[in-house]
C-alpha positions in Angstrom: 16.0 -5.0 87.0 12.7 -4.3 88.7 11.1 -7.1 87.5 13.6 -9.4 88.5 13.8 -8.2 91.9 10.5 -9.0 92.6 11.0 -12.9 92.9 12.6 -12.0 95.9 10.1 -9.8 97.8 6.7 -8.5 96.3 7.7 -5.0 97.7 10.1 -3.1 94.9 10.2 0.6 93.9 12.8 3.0 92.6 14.2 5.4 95.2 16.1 7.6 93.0 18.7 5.8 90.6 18.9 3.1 93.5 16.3 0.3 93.8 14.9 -0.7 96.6 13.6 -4.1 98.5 11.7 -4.3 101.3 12.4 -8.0 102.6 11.6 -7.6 106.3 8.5 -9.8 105.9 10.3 -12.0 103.6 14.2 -12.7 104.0 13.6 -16.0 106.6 12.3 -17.6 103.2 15.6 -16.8 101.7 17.4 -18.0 104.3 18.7 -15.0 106.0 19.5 -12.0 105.0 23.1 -12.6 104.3 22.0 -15.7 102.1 19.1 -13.1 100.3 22.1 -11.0 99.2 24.4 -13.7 97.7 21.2 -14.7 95.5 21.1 -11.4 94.4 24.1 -11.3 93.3 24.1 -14.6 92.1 21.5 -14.1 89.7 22.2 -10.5 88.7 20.3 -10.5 85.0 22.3 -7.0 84.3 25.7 -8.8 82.1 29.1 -7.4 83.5 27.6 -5.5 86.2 28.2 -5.3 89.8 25.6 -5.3 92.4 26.0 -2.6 95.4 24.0 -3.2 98.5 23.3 -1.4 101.2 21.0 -1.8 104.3 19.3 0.8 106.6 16.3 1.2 108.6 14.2 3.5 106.2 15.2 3.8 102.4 17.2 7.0 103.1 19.4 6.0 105.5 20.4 2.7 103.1 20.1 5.1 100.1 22.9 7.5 101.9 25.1 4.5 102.7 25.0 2.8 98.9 25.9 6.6 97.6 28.7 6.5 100.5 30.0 3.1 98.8 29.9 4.0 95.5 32.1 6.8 96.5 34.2 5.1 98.7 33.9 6.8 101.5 33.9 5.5 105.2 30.2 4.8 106.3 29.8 6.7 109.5 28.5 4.6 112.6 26.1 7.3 114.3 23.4 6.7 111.9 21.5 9.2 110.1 22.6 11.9 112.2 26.1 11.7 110.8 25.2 11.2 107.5 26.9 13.7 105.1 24.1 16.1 104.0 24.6 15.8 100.4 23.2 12.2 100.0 20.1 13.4 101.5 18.3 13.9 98.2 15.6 16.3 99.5 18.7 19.0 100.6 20.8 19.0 97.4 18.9 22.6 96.0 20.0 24.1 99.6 23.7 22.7 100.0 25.4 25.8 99.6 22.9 27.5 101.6 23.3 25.1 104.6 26.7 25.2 104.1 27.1 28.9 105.0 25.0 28.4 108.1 27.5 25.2 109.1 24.9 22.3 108.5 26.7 19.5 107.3 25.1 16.0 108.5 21.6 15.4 108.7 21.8 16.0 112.7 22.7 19.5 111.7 19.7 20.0 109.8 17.5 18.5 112.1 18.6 20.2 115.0 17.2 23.3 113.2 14.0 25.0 114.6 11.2 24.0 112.9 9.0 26.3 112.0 11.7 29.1 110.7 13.3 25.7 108.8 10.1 24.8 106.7 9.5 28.5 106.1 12.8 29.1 104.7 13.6 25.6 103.1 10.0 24.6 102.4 8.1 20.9 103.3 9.6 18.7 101.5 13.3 18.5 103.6 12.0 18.7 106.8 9.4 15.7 105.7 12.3 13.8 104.5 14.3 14.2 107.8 11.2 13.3 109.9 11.0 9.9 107.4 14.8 9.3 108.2 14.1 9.5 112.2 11.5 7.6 112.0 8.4 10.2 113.1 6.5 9.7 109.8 5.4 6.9 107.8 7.0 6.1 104.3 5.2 5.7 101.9 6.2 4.3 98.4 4.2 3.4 95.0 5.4 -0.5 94.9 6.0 -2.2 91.3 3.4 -4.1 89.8 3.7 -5.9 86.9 1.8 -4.9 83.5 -0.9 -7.2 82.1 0.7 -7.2 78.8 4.6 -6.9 77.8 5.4 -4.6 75.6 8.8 -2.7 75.6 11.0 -0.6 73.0 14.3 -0.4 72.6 16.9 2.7 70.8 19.1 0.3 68.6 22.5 1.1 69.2 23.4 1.8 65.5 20.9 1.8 62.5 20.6 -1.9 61.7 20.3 -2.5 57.9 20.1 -6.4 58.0 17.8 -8.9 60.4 21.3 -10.6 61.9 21.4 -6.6 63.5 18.2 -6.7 64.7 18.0 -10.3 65.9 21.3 -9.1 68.4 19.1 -6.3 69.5 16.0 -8.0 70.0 17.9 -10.3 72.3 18.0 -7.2 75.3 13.8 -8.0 75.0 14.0 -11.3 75.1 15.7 -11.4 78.3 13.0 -8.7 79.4 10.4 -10.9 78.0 11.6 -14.3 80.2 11.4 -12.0 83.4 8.3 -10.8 82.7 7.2 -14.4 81.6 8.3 -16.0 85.0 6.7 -13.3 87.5 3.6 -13.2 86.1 3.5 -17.5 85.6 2.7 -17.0 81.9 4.3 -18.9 78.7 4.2 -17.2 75.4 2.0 -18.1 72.4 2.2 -15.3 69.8 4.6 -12.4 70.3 5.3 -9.2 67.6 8.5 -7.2 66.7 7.8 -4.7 64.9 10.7 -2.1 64.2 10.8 1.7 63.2 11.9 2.3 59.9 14.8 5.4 59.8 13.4 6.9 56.6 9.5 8.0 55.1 10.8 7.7 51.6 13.3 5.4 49.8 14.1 5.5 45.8 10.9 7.3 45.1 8.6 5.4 47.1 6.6 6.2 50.3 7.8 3.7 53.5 5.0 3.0 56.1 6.2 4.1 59.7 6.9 0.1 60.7 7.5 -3.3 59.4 6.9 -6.5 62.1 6.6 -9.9 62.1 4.5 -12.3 64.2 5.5 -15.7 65.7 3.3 -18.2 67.5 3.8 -21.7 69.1 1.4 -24.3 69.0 1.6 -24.4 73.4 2.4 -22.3 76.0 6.3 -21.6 76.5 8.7 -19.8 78.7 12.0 -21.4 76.6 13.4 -18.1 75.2 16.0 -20.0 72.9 13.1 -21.5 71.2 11.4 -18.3 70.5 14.5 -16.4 69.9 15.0 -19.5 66.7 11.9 -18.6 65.9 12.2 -15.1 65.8 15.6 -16.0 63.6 13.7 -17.6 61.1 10.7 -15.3 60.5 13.7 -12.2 60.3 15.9 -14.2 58.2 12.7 -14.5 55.3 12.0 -11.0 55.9 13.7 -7.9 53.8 14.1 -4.4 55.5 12.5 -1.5 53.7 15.0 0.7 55.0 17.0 1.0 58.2 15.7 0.5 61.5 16.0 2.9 64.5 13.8 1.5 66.9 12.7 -1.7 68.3 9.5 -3.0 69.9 8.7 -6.8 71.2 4.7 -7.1 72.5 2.8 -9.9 73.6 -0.1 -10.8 71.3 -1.3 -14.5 73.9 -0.1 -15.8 76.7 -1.7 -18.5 78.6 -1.3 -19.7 82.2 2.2 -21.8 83.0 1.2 -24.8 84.9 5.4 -25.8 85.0 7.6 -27.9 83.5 7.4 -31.7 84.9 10.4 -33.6 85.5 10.5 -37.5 85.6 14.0 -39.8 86.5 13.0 -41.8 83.7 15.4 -42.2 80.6 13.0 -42.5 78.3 11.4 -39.3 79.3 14.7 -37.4 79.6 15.0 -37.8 75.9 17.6 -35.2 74.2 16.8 -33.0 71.3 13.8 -30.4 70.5 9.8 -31.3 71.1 7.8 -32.3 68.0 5.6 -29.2 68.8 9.1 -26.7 68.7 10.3 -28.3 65.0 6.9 -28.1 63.6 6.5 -24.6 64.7 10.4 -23.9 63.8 9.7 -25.2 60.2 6.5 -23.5 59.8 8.5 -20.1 60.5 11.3 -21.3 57.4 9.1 -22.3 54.9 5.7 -20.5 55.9 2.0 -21.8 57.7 0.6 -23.4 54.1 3.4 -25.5 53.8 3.4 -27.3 56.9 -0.2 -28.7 57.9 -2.0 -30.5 60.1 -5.7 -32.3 60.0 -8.3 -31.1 61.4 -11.5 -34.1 61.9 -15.4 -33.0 61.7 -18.1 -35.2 62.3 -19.7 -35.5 59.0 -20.0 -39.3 57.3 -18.6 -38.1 54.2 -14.9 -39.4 54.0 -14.0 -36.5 51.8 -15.4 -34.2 54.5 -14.5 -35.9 58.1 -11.3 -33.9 57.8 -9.5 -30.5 56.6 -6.1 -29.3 56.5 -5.4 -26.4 58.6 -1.4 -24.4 59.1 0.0 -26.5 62.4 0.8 -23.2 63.8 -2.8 -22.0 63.6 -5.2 -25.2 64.5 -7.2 -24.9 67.3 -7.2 -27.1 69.9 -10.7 -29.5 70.2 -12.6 -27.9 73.0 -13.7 -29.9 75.8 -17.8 -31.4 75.6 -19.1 -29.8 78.8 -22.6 -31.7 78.2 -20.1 -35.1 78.4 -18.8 -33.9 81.8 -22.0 -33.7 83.2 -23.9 -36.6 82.3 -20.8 -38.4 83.6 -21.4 -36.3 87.3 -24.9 -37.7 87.0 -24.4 -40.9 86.6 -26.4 -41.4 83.1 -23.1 -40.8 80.6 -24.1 -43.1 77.4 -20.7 -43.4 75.0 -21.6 -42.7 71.4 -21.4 -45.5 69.4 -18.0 -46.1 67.3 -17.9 -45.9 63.7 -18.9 -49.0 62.4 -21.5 -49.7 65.3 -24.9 -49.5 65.6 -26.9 -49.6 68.5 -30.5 -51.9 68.3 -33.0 -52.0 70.6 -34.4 -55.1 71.5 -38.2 -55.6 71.3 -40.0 -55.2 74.4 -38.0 -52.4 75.7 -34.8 -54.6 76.5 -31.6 -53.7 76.9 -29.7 -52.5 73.5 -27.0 -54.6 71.6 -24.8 -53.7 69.1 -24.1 -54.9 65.6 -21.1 -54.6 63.9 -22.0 -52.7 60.1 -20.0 -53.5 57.3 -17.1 -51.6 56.3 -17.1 -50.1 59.9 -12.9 -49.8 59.8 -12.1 -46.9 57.7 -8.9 -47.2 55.2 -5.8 -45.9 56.3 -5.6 -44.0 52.8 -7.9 -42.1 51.8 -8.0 -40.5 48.1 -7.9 -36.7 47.8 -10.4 -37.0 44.7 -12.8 -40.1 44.6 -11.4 -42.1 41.6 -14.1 -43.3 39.0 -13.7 -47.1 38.1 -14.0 -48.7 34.6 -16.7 -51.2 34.3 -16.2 -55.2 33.3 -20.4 -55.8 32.2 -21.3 -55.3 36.0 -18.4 -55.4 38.1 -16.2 -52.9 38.8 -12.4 -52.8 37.9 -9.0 -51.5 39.5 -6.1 -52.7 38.4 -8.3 -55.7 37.6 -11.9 -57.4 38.2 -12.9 -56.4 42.0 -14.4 -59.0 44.2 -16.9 -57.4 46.7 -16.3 -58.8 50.6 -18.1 -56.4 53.2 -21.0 -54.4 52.5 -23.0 -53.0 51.5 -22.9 -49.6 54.2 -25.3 -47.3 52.8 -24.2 -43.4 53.7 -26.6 -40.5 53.3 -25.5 -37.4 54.1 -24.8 -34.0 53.4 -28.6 -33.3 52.0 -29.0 -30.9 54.8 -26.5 -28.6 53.4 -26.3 -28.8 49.6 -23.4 -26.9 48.3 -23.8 -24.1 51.1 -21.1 -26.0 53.1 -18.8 -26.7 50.3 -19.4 -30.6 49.8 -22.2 -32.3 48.0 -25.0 -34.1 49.2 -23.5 -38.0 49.4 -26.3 -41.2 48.6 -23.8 -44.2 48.5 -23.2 -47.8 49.4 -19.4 -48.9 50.3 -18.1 -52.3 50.3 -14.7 -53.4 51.1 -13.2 -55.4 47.9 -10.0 -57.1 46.7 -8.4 -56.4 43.6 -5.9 -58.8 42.4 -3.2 -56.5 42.2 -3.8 -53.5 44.7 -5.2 -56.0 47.9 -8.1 -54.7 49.5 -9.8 -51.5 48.8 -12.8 -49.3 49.9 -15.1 -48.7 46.8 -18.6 -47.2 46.7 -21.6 -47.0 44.2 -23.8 -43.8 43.8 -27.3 -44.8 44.6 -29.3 -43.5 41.6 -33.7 -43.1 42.5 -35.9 -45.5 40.5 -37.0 -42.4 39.0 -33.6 -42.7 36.7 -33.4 -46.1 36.8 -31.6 -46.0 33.6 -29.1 -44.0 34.5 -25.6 -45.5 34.5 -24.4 -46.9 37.8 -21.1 -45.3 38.9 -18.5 -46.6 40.9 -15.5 -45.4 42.4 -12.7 -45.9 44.6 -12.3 -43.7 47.9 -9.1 -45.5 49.5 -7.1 -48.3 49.7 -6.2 -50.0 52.7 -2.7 -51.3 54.0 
């Protein structure tokens, strides 16, 4: 409730079991303060309950009237001297006291002397009454909202199945959006972990917890998609024993920037985001099973990519060094595969020539596939004709085997088999050293 109530004014703390809002600085931006309250009411995140509210000018005197509501009583117009002395919360310990000396408002009390009063009653009343007429400052230790969210929750009942905990782990969901929304954050990895009711079970030791993890690809504030989320991870997951407790935390959260809205139909398409059914099926059938490439510049195709869980693969940071050559006017674009850039002779300007084989297959073979031999042409599915090339590649001799890929000396050509169209082929360069070694060839991918 707290942290709800501080979209409305920054200025929230409890006063007892009633919480309060200063809004003086704030309620023209709400449109009143009889338009402020129908909000609040409006948008009351507490399910079945009804909002009381009372006004005053300190948080007594509106703390005495909302008690005076909830009991039904008739609010008295000279205020706070006719208050009723037992919704002061400073004078409940002396009521019966006060009583016997015919005190029964707060004008009674005050009216008291003061020095005999604070002797006999102590500080703390007589501070309150001064706060209530206005002679001292309140003060008040205003919300603020934690860096991270993390709150537990007593389950109900022992819950014995996930469906049990999922309707539990609901309440912190709705906890979580709040949070979410003040602070202008989306979720990208969140943990429930739940406390397991026993320490040993058939013979075996239990650990103290059991939790699961969920993350999304980008930053979200759309609790139904985390709440399917958390469905799915709960549903694969099997309870060591029954749960007593429940905890949700915030692992990452990014900045929000907001959700952009466009009149367009084509933008206003219906049905869930490719990033939300990636990350929904990565929760039901697990990370290795649904995968995404990763590129690295290296010139070996075997190596210019890896696979990587979509749920896990980082995002390609931004080339700072780019960014400012561009400010300073001297940006030079790297050349695109397939180009080379020549200078001329005599320090003119550069050209560029187009290499063979420059346009990579659209299929690329997990395993380079070694090609039978007719005398001194290669076959695939019958006698290959060579038509671009060759592109001479060597790489990888920097590395050897340390980076898990072998040093590559080869010369591609694109080529046409009679029966598979056009394919990308290379020959392993072999030094005149072994000149008798057999030449090798083999196919890398086939194109469209």
């Amino acid at each position: 409730m707290s942290w709800w109530a501080l979209q409305f004014t920054p200025h929230v703390a409890w006063q007892d079991e009633a919480l309060m809002l200063e809004v003086a600085a704030c309620e023209r931006l709400w449109g009143g303060r009889l338009s402020l309250l129908r909000q609040l009411s409006g948008t009351n995140p507490a399910p079945g309950a009804r909002l009381l509210g009372a006004q005053g000018a300190t948080s007594l005197e509106a703390l005495a009237r909302l008690r005076l509501m909830v009991r039904g009583e008739r609010r008295p117009d000279d205020m706070p001297g006719g208050l009723p002395l037992d919704t002061l919360s400073a004078a409940r310990d002396h009521l019966d006291l006060l009583a016997r000396l015919g005190c029964r408002t707060w004008g009674d009390v005050a009216a008291l002397p003061r020095g005999g009063f604070a002797r006999r009653f102590g500080a703390a009343l007589r501070e309150a009454l001064d706060v209530a007429w206005g002679q001292r400052p309140e003060t008040h230790v205003w919300l603020q909202l934690p860096d991270v969210f993390e709150q537990k929750l007593e389950l109900p009942a022992l819950a014995e199945n996930a469906h049990e905990l999922m309707w539990s782990a609901n309440r912190l969901l709705a906890a979580l959006s709040i949070w979410l929304r003040a602070r202008q954050r989306g979720a990208r990895a969140l943990e429930l972990q739940w406390t397991l009711d026993l320490k040993r079970f058939n013979g075996v030791d239990l650990p103290p917890h059991q939790h699961i993890t969920v993350r999304t690809a980008e930053p979200t504030q759309d609790m139904a998609h985390l709440r399917r989320l958390l469905a799915e991870k709960l549903a694969l997951t099997t309870l060591a024993a029954p749960a007593s407790w429940l905890r949700l935390r915030s692992l990452e959260t990014d900045p929000w920037a907001g959700a952009s809205t466009s009149f367009l139909p084509e933008d206003n398409r219906k049905g869930d985001k490719l990033h939300e059914m990636v990350e929904r099926l990565s929760a039901r059938l697990g990370p290795q099973q649904v995968l995404v490439p990763v590129p690295h510049e290296d010139h070996r195709a075997e190596r210019m990519q890896t696979w990587r869980p979509a749920v896990q693969s980082p995002k390609p940071p931004a080339d700072p060094g780019r960014r400012s050559r561009a400010r300073s006017g001297n940006a030079v674009e790297p050349a695109s595969p397939g180009h080379r850039r020549c200078p001329l002779q005599g320090g003119g300007e550069r050209h560029e020539v187009r290499e063979p084989g420059g346009v990579l297959p659209a299929w690329l073979l997990s395993e380079p596939l070694r090609l039978d031999m007719d005398g001194e042409r290669p076959c695939y599915r019958g006698p290959l004709r060579k038509l671009i090339g060759p592109q001479r590649v060597e790489a990888g001799w920097w590395g050897g085997t340390k980076d898990g890929g072998q040093p590559a000396v080869r010369d591609y050509y694109v080529a046409e088999s009679p029966e598979a169209g056009l394919v990308w082929i290379y020959r392993e360069r072999v030094p005149t050293r072994f000149a008798d070694t057999e030449v090798r060839w083999y196919l890398q991918g086939l194109y469209a």
